[in-house]
Each structure stands twice: as C-alpha cells, then as structure tokens.
C-alpha positions in Angstrom: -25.9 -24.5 99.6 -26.5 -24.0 103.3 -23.4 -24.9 104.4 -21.9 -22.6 101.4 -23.6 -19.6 102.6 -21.9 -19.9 106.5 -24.9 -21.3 108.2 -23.7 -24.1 110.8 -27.1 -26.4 111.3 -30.0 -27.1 109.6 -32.8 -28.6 112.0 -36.0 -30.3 110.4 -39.0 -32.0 112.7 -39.9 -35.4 110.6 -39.3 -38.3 110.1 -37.3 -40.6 112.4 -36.4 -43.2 109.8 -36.0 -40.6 106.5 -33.7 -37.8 107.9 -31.0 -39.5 109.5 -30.5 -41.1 106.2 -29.1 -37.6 105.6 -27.3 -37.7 108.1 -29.1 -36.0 111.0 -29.5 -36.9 114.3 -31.3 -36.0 117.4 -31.4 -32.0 117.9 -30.8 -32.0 121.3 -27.0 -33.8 120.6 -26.3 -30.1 120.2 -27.8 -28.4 122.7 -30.7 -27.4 120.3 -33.9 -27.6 121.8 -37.5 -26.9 120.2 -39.9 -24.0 121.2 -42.8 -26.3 121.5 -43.1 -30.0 122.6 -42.3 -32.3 119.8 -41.4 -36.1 120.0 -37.3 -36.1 120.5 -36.3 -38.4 118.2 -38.3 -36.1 115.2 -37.0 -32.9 116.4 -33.4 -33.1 114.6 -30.7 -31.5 112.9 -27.5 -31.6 110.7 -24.2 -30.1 111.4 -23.6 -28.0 108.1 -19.6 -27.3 109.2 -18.2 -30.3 110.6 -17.5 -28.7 113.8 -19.1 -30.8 116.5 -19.9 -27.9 118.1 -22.8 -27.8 121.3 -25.3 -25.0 121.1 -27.4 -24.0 123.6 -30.6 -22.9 122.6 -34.2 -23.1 121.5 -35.0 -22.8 117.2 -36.9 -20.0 116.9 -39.4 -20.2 113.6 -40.3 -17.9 111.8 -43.9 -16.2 112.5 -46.5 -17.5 109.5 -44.6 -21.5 110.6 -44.8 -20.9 114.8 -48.6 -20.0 114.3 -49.6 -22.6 112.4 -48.1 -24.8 115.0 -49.5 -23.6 117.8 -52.7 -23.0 116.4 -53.0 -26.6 114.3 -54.1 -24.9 111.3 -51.3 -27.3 110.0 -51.1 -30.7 110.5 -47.6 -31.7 112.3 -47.5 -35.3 111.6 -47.7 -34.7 107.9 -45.6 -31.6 107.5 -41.7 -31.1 107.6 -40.2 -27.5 108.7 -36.9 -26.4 107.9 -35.4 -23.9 109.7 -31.4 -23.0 109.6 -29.4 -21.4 112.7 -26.6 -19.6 112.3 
C-alpha cells in the first residue's frame, strides 16, 4: 500500500534475521542513517519503487516514537518502529 501511495522506503529497526526475509537490508545501503545510535545491521529498510536510488539522510520519527526512545520509557529490543520516507 506504501509503495501504492508514492512513498519510496519503508525503514523498520528489528530484527536482523526476520526483516530481510521481506526483503530489507541494511539502512545505510541507501544513505539512510538513524537519529540515534542503533545496532547497523537492525536499523534497515526496503526500497518501495525499485529504483536503487542513494538517499542521504537521517529518519526523522515522529514526536510521541523519538521520546520514548530517547527517554526508555519503551523498551527497544522488544519493539519494532515503522517509519516511511518519502
């Protein structure tokens, strides 16, 4: 639906062994970089286009997901966040 709606990545931190299952790789193949320090092989993403194309950037979350990060009121290692760039 992503993909559908003109978005060109999706980008998830998780699991090494699930998400490239799906089909995604390490984030940082396309220039896409975290905004906080995350393991690099769970910090990936998923070309929604085909394009092969290199970003060069950092994801930015939303608020009520980039607090709970920072702050640990959410537990990381258990969660998975989905963000989309565009």
């Amino acid at each position: 639906m992503a993909a559908q709606m003109g978005y060109g990545f999706s980008v998830v931190l998780g699991s090494d062994k699930y998400y490239p299952k799906a089909g995604y790789v390490s984030a940082e193949q396309y220039g896409i970089k975290a905004p906080f320090d995350v393991p690099i092989k769970n910090f990936m993403a998923l070309d929604l286009q085909g394009d092969l194309r290199k970003l060069n950037g950092t994801v930015e979350y939303a608020r009520e997901i980039s607090r709970g990060i920072i702050t640990s009121q959410i537990p990381v290692y258990r969660c998975d966040y989905e963000q989309t760039v565009k």
